[in-house]
C-alpha positions in Angstrom: 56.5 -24.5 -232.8 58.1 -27.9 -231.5 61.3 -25.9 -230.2 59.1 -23.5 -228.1 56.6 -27.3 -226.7 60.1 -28.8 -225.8 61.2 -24.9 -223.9 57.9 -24.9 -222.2 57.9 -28.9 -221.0 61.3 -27.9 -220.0 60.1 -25.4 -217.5 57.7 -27.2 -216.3 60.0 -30.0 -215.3 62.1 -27.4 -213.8 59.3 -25.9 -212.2 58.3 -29.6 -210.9 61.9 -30.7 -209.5 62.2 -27.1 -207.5 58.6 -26.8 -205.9 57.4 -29.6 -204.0 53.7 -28.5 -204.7 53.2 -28.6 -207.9 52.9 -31.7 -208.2 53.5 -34.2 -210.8 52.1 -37.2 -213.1 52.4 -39.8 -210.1 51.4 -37.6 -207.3 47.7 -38.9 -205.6 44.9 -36.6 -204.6 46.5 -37.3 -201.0 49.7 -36.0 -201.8 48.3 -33.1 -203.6 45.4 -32.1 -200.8 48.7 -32.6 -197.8 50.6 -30.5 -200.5 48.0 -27.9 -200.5 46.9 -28.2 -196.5 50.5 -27.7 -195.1 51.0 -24.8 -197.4 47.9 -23.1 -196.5 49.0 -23.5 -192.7 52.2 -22.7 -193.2 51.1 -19.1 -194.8 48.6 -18.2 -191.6 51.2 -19.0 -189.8 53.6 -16.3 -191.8 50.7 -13.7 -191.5 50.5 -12.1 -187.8 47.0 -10.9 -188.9 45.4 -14.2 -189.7 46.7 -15.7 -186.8 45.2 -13.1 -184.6 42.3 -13.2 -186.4 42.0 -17.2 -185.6 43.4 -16.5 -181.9 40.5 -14.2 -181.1 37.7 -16.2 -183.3 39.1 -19.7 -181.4 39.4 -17.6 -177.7 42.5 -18.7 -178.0 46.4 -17.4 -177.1 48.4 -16.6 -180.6 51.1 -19.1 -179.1 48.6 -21.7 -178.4 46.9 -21.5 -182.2 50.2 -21.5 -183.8 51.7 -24.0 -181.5 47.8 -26.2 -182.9 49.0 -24.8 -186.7 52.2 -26.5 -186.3 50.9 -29.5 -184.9 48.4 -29.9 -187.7 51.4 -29.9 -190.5 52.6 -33.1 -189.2 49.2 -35.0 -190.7 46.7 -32.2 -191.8 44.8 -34.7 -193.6 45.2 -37.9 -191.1 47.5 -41.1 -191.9 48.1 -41.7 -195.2 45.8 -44.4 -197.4 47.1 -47.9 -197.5 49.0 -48.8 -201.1 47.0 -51.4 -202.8 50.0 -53.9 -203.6 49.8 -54.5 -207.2 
């Protein structure tokens, strides 16, 4: 039982270190919501179909709602809180 705990945490780290999004003990709700904004941009951006599906509910050109996509992934969820100095 405690060999397979210490395989599974072991994983999970890995899993941690590789992908950005899953987060970790010190990540904030900001982090994880930017996390979780950019990476739901990033995959209409990847689908042709959802982007022509926002082009044409927005009455917009695909270039010009990508172009906005990309735009948003700089700050999808505005500046980032001020760090209470402890």
């Amino acid at each position: 039982m405690a060999a397979d705990r210490f395989n599974i945490n072991r994983q999970w780290e890995h899993l941690q270190a590789k992908y950005v999004g899953t987060g970790h003990a010190d990540t904030s709700k900001f982090e994880w919501a930017v996390n979780q904004h950019r990476d739901t941009l990033a995959s209409h951006i990847g689908h042709k179909d959802m982007l022509a599906y926002f082009a044409v509910a927005e009455n917009e050109s695909i270039g010009r709602v990508r172009y906005a996509m990309l735009e948003k992934m700089v700050q999808p969820c505005g500046p980032p809180p001020i760090k209470e100095e402890d």
